[in-house]
KOLTI-639984 format. One record per residue: residue in one letter; x, y, z of N, C-alpha, C in turn. Coordinates in steps of 0.2 Angstrom, whole numbers, plus 5000, padded with zeros to 4 digits. Each point is the difference from the previous one (the first is absolute). Example, Ala and Ser with C-alpha at 12.3 -4.5 7.8 and 13.67 -1.06 7.14 Angstrom:
<nodes>
A506649725039499650065000500450065000;S499850054996500450065001499650055003;
</nodes>
This chain:
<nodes>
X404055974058499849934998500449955002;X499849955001500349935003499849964998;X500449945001500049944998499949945006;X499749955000499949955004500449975000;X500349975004500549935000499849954996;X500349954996499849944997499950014991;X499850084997500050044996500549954992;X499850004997500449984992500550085002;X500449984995500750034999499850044993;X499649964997500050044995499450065001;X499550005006499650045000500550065003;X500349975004500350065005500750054995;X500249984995500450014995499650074997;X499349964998499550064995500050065007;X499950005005499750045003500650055003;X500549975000500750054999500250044993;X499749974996500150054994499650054999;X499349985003499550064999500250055006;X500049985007500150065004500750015001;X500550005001500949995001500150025006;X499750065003499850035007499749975006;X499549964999499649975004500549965002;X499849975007500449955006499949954999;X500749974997499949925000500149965006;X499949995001500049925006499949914998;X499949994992500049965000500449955002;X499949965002500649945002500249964996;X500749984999500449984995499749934997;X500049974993500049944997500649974996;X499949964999500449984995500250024994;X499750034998500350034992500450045001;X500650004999500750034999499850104996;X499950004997499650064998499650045007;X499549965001499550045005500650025007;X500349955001500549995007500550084997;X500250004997500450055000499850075000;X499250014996499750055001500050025008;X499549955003500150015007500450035004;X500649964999500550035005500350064999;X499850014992500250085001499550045002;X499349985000499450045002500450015009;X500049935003500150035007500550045002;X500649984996500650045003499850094997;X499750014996499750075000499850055007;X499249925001499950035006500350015004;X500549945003500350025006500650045001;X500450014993500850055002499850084995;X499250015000499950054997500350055005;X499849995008500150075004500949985001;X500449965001500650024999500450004996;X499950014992500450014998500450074999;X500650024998500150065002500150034992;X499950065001500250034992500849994998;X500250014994500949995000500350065002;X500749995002500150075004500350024991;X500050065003500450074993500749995000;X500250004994500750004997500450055004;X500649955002500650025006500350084996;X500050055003500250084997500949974997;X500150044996500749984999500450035001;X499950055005500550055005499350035006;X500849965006499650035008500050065002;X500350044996500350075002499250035000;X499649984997499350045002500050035006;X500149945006499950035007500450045002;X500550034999500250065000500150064998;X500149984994500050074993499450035002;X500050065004499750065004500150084998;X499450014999500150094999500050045006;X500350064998500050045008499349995004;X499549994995499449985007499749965002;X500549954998500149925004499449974996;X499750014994499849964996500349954996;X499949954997500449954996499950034994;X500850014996500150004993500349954997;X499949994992500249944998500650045000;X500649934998500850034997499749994992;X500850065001500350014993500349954995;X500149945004500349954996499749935005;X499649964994499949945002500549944999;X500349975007500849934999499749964997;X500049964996500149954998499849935006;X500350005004500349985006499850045007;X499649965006499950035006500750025005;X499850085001500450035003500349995007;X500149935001500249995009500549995000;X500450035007500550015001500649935002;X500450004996500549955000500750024998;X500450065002500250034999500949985004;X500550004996500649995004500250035006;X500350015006500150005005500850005004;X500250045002500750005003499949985008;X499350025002500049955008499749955000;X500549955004500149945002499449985005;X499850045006499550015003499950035002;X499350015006499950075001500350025007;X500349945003500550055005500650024998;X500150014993500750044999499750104998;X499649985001499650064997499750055007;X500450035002499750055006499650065000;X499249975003499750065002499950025004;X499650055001499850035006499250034999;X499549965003499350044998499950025007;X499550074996499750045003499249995002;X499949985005499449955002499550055001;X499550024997499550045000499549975003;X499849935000499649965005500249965008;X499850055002500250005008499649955003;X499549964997499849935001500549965007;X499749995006500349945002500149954998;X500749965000500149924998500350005006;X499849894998500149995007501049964998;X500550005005500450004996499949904999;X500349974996500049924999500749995002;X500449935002500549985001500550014992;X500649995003500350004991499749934996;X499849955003499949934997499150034998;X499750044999499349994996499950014995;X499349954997499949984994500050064995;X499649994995500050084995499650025003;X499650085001499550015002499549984996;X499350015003499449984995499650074999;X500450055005499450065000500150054991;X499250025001499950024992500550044997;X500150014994500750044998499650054999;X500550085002499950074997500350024992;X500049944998500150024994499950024994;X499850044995499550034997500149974992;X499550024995500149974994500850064997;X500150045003500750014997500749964998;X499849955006500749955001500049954993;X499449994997500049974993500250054993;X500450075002500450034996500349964995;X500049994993500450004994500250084996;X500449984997500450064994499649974994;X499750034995499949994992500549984998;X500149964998500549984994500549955005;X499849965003500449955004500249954998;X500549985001500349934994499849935006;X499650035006499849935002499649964997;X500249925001499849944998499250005006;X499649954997499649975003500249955007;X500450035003500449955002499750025012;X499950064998499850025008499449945003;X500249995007499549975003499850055004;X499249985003499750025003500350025006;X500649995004500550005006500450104998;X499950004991500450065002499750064999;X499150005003499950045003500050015007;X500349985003499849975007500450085003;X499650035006500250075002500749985003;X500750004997500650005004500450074997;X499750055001500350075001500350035006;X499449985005500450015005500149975005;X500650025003500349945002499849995010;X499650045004500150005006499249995000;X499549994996499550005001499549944999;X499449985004499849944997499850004995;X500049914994499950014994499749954997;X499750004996499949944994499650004996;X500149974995499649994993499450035001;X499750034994499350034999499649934999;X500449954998499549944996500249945003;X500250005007500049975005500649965000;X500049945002500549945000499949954994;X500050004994499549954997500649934998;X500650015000500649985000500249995004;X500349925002500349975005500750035004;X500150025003500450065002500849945000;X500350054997500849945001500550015003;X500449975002500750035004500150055000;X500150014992500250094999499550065001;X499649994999499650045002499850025006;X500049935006500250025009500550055002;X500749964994500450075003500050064998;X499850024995500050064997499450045005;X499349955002499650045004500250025007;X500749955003500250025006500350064997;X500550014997500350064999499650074999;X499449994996499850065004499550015003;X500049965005499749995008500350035005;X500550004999500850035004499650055005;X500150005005499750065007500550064997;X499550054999500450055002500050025006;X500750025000500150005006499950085004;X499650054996499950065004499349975001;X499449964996499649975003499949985010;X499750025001499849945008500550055003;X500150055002500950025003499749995008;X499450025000499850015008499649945001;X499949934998499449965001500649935005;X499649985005500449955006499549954999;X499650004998499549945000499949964995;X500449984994500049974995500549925000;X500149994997500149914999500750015000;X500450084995500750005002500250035006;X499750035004500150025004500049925007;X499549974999500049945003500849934999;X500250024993500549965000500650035001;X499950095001500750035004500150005005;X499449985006499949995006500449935004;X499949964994500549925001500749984994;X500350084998500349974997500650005003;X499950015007500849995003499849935005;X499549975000500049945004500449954999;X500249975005500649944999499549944999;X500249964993499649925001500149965004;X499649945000500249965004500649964997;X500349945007500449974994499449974999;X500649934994499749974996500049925005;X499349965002499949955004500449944995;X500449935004500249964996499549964997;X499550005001499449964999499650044992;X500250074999499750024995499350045000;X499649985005499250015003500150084997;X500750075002499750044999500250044995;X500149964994500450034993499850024996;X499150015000499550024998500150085002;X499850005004499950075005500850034998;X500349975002500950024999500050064994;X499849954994500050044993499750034999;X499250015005499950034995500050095006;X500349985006500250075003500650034997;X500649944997500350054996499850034995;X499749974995499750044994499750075002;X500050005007499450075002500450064999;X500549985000500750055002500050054996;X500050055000500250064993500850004998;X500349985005500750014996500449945004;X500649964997500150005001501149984997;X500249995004501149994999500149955003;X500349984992500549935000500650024998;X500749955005500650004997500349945000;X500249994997500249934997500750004997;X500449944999500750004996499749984993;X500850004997499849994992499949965000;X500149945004499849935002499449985001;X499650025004499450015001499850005004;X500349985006499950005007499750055002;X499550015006499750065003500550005004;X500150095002500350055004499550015005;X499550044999499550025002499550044998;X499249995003499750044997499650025006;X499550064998499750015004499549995005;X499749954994499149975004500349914996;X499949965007499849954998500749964999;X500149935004500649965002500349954992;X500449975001500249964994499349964998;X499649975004499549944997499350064997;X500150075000499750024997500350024994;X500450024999500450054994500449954997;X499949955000500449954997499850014991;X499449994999499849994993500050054997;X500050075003500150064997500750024998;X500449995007500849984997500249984996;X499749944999500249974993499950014995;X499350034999499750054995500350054996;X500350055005500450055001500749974995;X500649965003500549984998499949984994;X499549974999499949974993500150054995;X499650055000499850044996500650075001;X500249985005500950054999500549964997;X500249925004500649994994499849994993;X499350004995499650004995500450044997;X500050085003500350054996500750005002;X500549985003500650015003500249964994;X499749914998500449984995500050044994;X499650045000500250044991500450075002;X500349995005500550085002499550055001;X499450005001499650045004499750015007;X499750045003499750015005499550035000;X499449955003499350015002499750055004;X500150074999499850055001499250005004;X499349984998499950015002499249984996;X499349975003499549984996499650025008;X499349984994499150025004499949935001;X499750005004499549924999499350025004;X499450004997499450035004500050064999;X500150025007499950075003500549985004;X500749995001500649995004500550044992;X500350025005500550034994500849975004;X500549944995500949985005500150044995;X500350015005501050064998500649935002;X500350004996500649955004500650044998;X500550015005500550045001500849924998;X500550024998500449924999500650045003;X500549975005500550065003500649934999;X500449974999500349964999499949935003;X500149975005499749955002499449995001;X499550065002499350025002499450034995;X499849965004499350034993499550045006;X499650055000499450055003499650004997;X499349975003499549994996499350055004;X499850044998499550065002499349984997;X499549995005499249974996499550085003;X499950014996499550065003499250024999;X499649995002499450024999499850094999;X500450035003499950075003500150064992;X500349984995499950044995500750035001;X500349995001500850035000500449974993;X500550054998500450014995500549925000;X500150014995500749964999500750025005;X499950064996500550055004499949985008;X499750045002499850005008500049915005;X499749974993500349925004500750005000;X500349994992501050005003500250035005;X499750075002500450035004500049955007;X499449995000499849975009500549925000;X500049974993500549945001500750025001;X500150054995501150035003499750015007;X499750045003500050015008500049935003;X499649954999500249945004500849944996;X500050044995500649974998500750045004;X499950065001500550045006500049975006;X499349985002500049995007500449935002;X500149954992500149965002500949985001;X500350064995500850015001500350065006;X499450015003500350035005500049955006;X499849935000500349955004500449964998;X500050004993500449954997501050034998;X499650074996500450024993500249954997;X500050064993500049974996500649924996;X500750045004500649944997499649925006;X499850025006500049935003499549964998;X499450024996499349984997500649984994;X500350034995500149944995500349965000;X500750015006500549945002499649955003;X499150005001499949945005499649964993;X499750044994499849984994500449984997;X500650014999500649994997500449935003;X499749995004500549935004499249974998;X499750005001499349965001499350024998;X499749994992499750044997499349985002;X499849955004499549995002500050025008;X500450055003499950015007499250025001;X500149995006499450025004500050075004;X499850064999500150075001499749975008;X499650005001499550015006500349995007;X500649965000500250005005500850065002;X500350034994500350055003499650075001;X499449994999499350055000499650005004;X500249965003499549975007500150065006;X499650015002499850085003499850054996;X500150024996499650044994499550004997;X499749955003499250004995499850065001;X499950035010499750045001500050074995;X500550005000500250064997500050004992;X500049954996499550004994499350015001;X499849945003499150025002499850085002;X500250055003500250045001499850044994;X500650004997499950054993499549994996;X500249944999499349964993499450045005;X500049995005499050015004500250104999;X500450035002500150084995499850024996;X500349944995499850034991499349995000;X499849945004499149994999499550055002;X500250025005499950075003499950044996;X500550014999500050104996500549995003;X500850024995500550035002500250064995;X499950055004500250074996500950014998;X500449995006500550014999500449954992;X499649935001500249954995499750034992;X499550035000499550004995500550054997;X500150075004500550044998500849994997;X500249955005500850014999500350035003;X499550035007500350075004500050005007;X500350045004499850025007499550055002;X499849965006499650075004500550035008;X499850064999500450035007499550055005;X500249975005499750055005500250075001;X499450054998499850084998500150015007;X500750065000500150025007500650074997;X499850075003500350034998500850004997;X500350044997500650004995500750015006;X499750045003500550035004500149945007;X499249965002500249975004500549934997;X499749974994500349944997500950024999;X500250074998500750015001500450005007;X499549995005500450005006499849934999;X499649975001500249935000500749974996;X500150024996500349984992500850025005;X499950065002500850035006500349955002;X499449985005500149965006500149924999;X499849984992500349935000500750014997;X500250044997500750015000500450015003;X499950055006500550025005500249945005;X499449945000500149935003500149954997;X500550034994499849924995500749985002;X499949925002500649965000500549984992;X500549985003500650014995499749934994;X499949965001499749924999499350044994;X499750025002499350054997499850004994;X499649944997499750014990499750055000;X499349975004499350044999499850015007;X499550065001499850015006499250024997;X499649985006499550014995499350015006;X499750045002499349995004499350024995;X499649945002499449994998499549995006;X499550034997499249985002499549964996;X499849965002499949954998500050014993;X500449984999500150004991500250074997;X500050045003500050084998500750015001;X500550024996500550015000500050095004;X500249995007500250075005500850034994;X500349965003501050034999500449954999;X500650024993500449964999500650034999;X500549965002500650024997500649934997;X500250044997500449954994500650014996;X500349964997500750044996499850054995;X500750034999499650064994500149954992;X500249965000499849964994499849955000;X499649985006499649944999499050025002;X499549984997499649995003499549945001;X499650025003499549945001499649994995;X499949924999499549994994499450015002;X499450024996499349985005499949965001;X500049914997499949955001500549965007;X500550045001500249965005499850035006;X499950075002499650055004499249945001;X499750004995499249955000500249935005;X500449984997500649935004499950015007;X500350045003500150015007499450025004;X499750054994499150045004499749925003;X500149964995499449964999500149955005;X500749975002500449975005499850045009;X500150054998499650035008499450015000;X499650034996499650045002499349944997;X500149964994499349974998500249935002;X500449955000500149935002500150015007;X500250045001500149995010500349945003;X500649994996500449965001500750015004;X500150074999500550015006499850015006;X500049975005499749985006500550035006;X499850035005500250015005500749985004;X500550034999500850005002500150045006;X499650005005500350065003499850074996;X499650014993500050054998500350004994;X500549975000500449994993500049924996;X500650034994500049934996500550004996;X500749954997500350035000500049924992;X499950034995499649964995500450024992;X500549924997500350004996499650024996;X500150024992499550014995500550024997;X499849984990500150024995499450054997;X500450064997499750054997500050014994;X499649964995500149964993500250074996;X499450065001500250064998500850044996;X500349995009500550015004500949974995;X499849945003500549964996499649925003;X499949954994499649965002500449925001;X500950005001500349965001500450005008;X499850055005500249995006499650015004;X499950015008499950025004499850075005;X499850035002500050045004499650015006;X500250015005499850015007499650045000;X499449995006499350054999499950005007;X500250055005499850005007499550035000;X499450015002499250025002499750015008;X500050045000499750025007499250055000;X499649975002499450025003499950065005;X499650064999500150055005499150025003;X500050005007499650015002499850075002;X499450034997500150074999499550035006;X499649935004499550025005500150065005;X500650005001500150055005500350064999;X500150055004500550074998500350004996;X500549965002500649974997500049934996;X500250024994500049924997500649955002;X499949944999500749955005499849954995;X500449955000500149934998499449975001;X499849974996499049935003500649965002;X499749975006500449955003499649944997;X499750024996499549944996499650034994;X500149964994499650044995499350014999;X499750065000499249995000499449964998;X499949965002499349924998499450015004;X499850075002499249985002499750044995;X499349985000499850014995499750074998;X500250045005499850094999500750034998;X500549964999500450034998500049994991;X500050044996499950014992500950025000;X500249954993500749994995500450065002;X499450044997500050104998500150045005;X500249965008500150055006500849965002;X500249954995500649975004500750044997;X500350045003500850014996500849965001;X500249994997500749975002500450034994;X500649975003500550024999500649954996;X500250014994500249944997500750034998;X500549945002500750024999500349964995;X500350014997500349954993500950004999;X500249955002500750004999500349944997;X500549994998500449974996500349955004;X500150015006500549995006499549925004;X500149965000499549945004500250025007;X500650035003500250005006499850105003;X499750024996499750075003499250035004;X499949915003499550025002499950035006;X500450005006500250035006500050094996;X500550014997500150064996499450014999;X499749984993499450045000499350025006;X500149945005499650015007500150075002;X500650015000500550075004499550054998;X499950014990499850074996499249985003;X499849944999499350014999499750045010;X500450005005500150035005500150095000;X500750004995500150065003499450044994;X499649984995499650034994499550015006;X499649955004499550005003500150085004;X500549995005500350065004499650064998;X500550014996500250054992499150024999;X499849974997499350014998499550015005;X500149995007499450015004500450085003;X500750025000500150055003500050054996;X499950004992499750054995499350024997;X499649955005499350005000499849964993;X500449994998499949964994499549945000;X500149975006499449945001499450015001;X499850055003499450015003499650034992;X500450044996499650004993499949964997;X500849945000499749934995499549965001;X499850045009499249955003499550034998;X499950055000499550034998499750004991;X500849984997499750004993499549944998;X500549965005499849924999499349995002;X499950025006499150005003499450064994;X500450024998499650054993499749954994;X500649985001500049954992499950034995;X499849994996499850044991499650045002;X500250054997499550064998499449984998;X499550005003499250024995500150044996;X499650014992499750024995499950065000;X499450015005499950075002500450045005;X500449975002500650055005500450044995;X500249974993500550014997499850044993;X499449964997499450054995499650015001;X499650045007499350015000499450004994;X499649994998499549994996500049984991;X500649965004500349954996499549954997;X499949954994499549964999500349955001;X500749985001500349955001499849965004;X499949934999500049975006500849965001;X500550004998500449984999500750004994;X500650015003500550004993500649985002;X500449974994500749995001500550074994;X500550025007500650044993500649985002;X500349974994500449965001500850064995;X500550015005500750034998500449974997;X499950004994500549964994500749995004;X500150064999501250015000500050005006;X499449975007500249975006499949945003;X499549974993499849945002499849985007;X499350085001499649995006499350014998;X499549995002499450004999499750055009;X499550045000499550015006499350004995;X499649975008499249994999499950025006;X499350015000499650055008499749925001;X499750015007499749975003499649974997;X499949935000499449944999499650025001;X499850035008499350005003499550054997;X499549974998499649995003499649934996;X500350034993499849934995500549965000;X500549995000500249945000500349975003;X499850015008500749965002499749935004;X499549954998500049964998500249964996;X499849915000500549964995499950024992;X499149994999499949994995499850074996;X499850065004500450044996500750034997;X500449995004500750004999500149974997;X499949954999500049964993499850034992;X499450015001499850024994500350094998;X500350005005500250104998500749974996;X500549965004500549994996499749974994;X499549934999499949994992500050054995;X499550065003499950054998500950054998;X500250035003500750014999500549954997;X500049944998500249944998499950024992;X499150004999499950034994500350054994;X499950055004500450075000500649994998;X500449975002500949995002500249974994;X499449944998500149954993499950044994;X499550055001499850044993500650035000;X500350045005500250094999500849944998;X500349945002500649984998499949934993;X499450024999500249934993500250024995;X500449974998500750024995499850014993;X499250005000499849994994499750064999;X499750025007499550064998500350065003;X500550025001500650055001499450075003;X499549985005499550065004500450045005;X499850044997500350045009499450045005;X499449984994499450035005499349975001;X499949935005499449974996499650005005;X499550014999499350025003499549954999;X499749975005499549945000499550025006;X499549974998499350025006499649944998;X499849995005499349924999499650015007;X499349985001499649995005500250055008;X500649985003500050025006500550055002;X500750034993500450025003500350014992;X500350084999500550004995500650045002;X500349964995501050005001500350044997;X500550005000500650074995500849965003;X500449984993500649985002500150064995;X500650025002500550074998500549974999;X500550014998500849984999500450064995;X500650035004500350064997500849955002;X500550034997500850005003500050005006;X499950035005500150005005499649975006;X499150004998499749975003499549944998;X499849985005499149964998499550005004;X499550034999499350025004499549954997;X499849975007499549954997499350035007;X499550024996499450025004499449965001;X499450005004499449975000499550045003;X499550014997499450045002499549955002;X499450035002499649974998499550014995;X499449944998499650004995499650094998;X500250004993499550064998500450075001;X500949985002500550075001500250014992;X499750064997500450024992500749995000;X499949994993500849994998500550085003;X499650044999500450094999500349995005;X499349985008500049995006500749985003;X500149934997500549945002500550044999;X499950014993501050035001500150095003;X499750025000500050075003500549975007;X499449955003500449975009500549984998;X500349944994500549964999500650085001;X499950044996500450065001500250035006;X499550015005499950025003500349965005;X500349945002500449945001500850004999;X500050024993500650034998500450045003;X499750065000500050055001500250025010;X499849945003499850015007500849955002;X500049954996500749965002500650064999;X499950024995500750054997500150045006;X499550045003500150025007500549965006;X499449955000500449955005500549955000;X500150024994500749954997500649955004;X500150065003500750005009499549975003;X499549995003499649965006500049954999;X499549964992499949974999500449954996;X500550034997500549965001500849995002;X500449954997500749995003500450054996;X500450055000500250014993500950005002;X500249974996500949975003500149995005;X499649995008500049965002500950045006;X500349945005500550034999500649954997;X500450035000500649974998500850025003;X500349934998500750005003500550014998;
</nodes>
């Protein structure tokens, strides 16, 4: 039934009392009564289809969702809280990178890798309604946000809230989600075509300078920002020393950055050990006049950055020493280092570009020695004695970086930091240059004693022929590899014994080519490392370091075939880096730790005597890994005498 426009109010009143149901459409009049009826009659019509039923009273314990009988049916609890059961519970970790795991990646899903600077992920979380676990009887408040259900159990995977982003994301919570975004680093071990791999490729490029006009200061910063690592040294003062990457008009503002937030803590009698900012992690090292400052994107320890500062902190008193660096501080505490420094860049950029690398022997704290039998290295060991001159510290033949033969007093030895010192001056800065073959080169052995001097004669040997003979020039074409160069290094006390020492590094030459001795140190050297399978046939290994405690030597087999590119070589040491922080953090006292992820799993060992750090590839069992770790063991014990120095000779 309907009514016609124009209608009395009071007809259309009767005609809603008789039917209540029928459709009104009458249009409104002026009677305050009738008007009122209406508007409720419409609004029936129209929000009949949306309104919603009330929801059901809120349960007063969530434990429903999991209080479970053995056949995964829901049971009610035994006891109903008063108070919903969400977790709000006190906590002794600070955060979740003091808290080390290691998961066991069951989904071999390819990820593609992201730079360290990527947002959270958005891909959907694997994480199941068990992650909203409560206990009965929880003294938590109503106090939890929706934020702490969000999947952050595990820490190498991608992640996020089941209930999306619904809250403004806040500073703190970017860095908490860099943190556990962190690459691991057994992820990606074989991958060359990613965005880190892109920025390994340029991270030894030299910038431009800086134009007076400013035009490229854009560009300037933001190729340094690309940098994954990067070293500063400075005075207490603030002045820059030098750094790596990038001239004063770039590192100006960082510098002062830096100092700032050093003398901060110096004025309350402490020192600034060390903070994160992003995904960059400083270490600052403070040595008396000098502050070291280490910025690293790569995942490296606290530990393992100090180390790589002392090293360029040695490298720098072994041109200076120590007494004439504080008499120049001491007479004028705003001096300028730079210029009794000047020719040394090389040889810090040098190192610093090592540690970026991968350096094994700094990671360790050790040496490596060229594997040559027991009996042949005692004739060498003979032959540098029967020739040693009267003036004679050390004597010492390397291949490229491989410790051949030394001889030394009986109560003194060589530190391995100062040994790194001189590797790295011959054989990685390329800075001793051609003398006729030799070079007769003051230096401080911080090690050693780090307030004097000592002589370093160096001569280059050319092993192309029969007979080996003096290089009448040191090797620089580009087929010639570090790892085929030997010389010969003499160390004396004496500035006036370099004629003398000429004479031994002659008659040692003699000596050694007419006991056949040479012609084996060339063929070890053209061998180079052992392959894998020459030494453990059906081995899984693709790779290991065993490092001799009480000789502070390390051996590893050959890089090739996986790694001896940049950017694998890289991530196998990250990989080993990893290992090295577990098996030594002072907190979690391991001596056996075991991790696997996507492309490769690892095994760090540590006993009194040794350290075995292994790497497999994806999908090798644990039994598997260490059976080979063993079997490693077991094969150095053999070669003990080959592979390493052991006392060496003495005088």
């Amino acid at each position: 039934m309907s009514d016609e426009p124009g209608q009395s109010s009071s007809n259309a009143a009767a005609v809603a009392d008789k039917d209540a149901s029928d459709e009104i459409t009458t249009q409104p009049t002026t009677s305050p009564e009738t008007k009122d009826m209406r508007e409720h009659g419409e609004d029936v019509m129209e929000n009949s289809q949306e309104i919603r039923p009330p929801l059901p009273p809120r349960p007063s314990n969530l434990d429903l969702l999991e209080e479970r009988g053995s056949g995964g049916s829901i049971r009610l609890p035994k006891r109903m809280a008063s108070r919903p059961n969400l977790q709000a519970r006190p906590t002794t970790a600070v955060s979740l990178t003091d808290v080390h795991t290691s998961n066991n990646f069951e989904d071999r899903r390819s990820r593609n890798l992201s730079p360290p600077s990527r947002p959270v992920s958005r891909k959907h979380s694997t994480a199941t309604i068990n992650r909203f676990r409560s206990r009965v009887g929880s003294d938590a408040a109503e106090t939890s946000s929706l934020r702490s259900y969000a999947n952050t159990v595990g820490t190498a995977g991608e992640m996020e809230s089941l209930l999306g982003d619904p809250f403004p994301t806040s500073p703190a919570w970017k860095a908490l989600s860099a943190q556990l975004e962190k690459e691991n680093p057994m992820d990606h071990v074989f991958d060359e075509d990613d965005i880190f791999s892109l920025r390994m490729h340029h991270e030894f490029d030299e910038l431009e300078e800086f134009r007076s006009n400013g035009t490229n200061e854009e560009f300037l910063m933001n190729s340094w920002t690309s940098k994954l690592k990067h070293f500063f040294i400075l005075s207490s003062a603030g002045k820059p020393i030098w750094s790596r990457h990038g001239d004063d008009q770039v590192i100006a503002n960082h510098i002062g950055i830096l100092q700032t937030l050093i003398s901060f803590y110096q004025d309350v009698n402490d020192n600034l050990r060390g903070f994160t900012a992003g995904n960059a992690r400083f270490v600052i090292l403070s040595k008396g006049h000098l502050n070291l400052a280490a910025i690293s994107r790569l995942g490296e320890s606290d530990l393992q950055l100090k180390t790589q500062l002392e090293s360029l902190y040695m490298q720098i008193l072994s041109t200076l020493t120590l007494p004439s660096m504080q008499r120049m501080f001491s007479n004028r505490p705003s001096t300028d280092l730079r210029r009794p420094l000047q020719g040394t860049e090389v040889l810090l950029g040098a190192l610093a570009d090592g540690f970026t690398r991968g350096s094994l022997p700094t990671l360790l704290s050790a040496l490596e020695c060229l594997k040559i039998r027991k009996s042949h290295r005692q004739v060498i060991n003979n032959t540098l004695l029967k020739v040693k001159s009267p003036n004679l510290l050390y004597g010492l033949m390397v291949a490229g970086g491989r410790l051949v033969s030394v001889v030394r007093p009986r109560k003194h030895s060589l530190h391995p930091g100062d040994l790194q010192l001189i590797f790295n001056m011959l054989f990685e800065a390329g800075s001793v240059k051609a003398g006729g073959g030799e070079n007769w080169i003051p230096l401080c052995l911080p090690g050693f004693n780090n307030t004097g001097f000592l002589y370093m004669y160096v001569s280059f040997l050319d092993l192309g022929d029969e007979h080996a003979k003096v290089s009448e020039e040191r090797p620089q074409t580009s087929s010639t590899r570090d790892d085929d160069q030997l010389a010969i290094i003499l160390i004396s006390a004496d500035k006036e014994a370099f004629y003398e020492l000429r004479q031994m590094r002659d008659d040692l030459i003699e000596q050694l080519n007419q006991n056949n001795s040479m012609t084996i140190l060339k063929s070890s050297i053209r061998h180079g490392r052992p392959s894998i399978p020459s030494i453990l046939p059906s081995s899984p290994l693709l790779h290991f370091i065993y490092k001799s405690r009480p000789n502070v030597q390390f051996f590893c087999p050959s890089f090739s075939p996986h790694f001896t590119s940049l950017v694998p070589h890289r991530r196998l040491v990250s990989l080993y880096s990893a290992l090295h922080t577990s098996i030594h953090n002072k907190t979690a006292h391991l001596k056996v730790h075991y991790a696997c992820a996507r492309d490769a799993v690892a095994l760090g060992w540590e006993t009194g005597q040794y350290e075995v750090y292994a790497v497999a590839g994806g999908g090798v069992e644990r039994a598997v890994l260490a059976k080979a770790a063993q079997e490693v063991v077991r094969w150095v014990k053999r070669e003990e005498e080959r592979v390493f120095i052991i006392g060496g000779a003495v005088f």
